[in-house]
N, C-alpha and C positions, 0 to 999 in steps of 0.2 A: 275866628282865630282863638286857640287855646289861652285860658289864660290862669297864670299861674298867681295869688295873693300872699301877701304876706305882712304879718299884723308883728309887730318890734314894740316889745313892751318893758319898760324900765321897772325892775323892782320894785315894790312899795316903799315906803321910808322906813328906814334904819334908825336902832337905837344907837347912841353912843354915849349910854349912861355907863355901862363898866367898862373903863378905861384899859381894864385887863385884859379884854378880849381880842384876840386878833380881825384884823378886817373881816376876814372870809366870814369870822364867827356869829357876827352880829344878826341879831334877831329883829324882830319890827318892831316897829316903836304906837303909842297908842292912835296915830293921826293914821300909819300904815295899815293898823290893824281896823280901821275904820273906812279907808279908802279901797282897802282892797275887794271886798266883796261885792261894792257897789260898782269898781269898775269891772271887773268881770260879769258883772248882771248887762252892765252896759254894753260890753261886747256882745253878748249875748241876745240882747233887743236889737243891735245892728246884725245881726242874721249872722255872725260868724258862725263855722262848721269846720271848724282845724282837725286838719287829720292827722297834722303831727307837731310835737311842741318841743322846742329845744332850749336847753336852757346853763346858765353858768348853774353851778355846784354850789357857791357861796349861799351860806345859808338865807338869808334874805331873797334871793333869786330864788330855792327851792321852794320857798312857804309861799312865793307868787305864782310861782310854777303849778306848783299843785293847788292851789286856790283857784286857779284858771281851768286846771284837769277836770277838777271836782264841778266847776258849774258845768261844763260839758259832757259831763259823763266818759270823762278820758282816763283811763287806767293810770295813776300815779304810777307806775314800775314803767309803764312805756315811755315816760318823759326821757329825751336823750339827754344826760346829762354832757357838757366839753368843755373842760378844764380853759379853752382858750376865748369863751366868751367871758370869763371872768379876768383873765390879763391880756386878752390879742388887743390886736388893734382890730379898725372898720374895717381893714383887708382881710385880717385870721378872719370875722366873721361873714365876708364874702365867702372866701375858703368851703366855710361849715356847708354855709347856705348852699353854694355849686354843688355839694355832694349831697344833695336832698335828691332822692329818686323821684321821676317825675312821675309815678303814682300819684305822690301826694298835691294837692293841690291849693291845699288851705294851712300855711305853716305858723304857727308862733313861735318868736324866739325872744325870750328873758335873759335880758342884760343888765348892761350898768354903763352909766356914764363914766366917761367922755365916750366911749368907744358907740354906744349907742346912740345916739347922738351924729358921730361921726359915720357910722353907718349910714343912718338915714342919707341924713346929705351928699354922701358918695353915689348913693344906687338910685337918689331919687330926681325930680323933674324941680323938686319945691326946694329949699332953705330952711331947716327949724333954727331959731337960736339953742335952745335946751330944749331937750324932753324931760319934764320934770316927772318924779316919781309917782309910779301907777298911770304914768301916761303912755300912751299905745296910737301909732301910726299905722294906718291899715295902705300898703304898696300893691299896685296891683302889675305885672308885667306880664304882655301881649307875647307871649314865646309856650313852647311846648315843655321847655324841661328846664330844671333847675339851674342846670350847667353853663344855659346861655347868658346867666345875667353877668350886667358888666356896668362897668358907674354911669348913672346918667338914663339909664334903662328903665328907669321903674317911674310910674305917676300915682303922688299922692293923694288919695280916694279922700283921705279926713287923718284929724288930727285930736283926739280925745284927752281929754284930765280932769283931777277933779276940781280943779277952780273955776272950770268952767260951768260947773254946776254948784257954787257956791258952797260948799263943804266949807263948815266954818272950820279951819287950821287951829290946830291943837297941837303941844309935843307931848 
């Protein structure tokens, strides 16, 4: 049976030390800039091989985005950027996901809470309470093309962050 994976990865942590910034605007903060490398290594020792990576536009999402590109030797210009993984709901980001061609077979998509979160739980077999930041849910669904998925369709392979590797927390 074909099978189609897919790895939903919550931004690193955000700063919100300049008050003057707009949400979208925010950069990582030093715990973000500390987690992110190591969980992208970690994806990476789980044998992902993404062939395509989608992700919100918000700046926090893109410096994950392209942190994730870069350990896999993924062209940063090919990351899809969609304006509605940074405001949709779990359904907008059904939406995205459906229209993923079924070439691809190994997708990441960089979000933001609630809606990631709420995704998960929509499309998957498991329950997370939160996916906390630089955490990543690897879904895998038994179907040929992107277009079949539908809530409740997917089983969750694992569930990654970095508390669980003790990363002493820092802001």
């Amino acid at each position: 049976m074909p099978m189609k994976t897919l790895y939903l990865i919550r931004h690193a942590k955000s700063s919100w030390k300049d008050s003057a910034l707009a949400d979208f605007d925010r950069p990582l903060n030093s715990r973000g800039k500390r987690d992110l490398p190591f969980m992208a290594k970690k994806l990476k020792e789980l044998e992902a091989a993404p062939h395509l990576i989608l992700a919100s536009p918000a700046l926090r999402a893109k410096i994950t985005a392209q942190a994730f590109a870069e350990t896999f030797q993924y062209s940063p210009k090919d990351i899809e950027y969609h304006e509605n993984i940074y405001e949709g709901s779990a359904y907008d980001l059904l939406s995205i996901v459906k229209k993923v061609l079924p070439l691809y077979h190994e997708v990441i998509l960089v979000g933001h809470n609630p809606q990631i979160t709420a995704f998960s739980n929509l499309i998957c077999d498991k329950v997370i309470e939160n996916i906390p930041t630089s955490g990543i849910v690897k879904i895998e669904f038994k179907l040929k093309k992107w277009s079949s998925i539908a809530p409740q369709t997917g089983k969750m392979i694992w569930f990654e962050y970095p508390k669980l590797y003790q990363l002493v927390n820092e802001e």
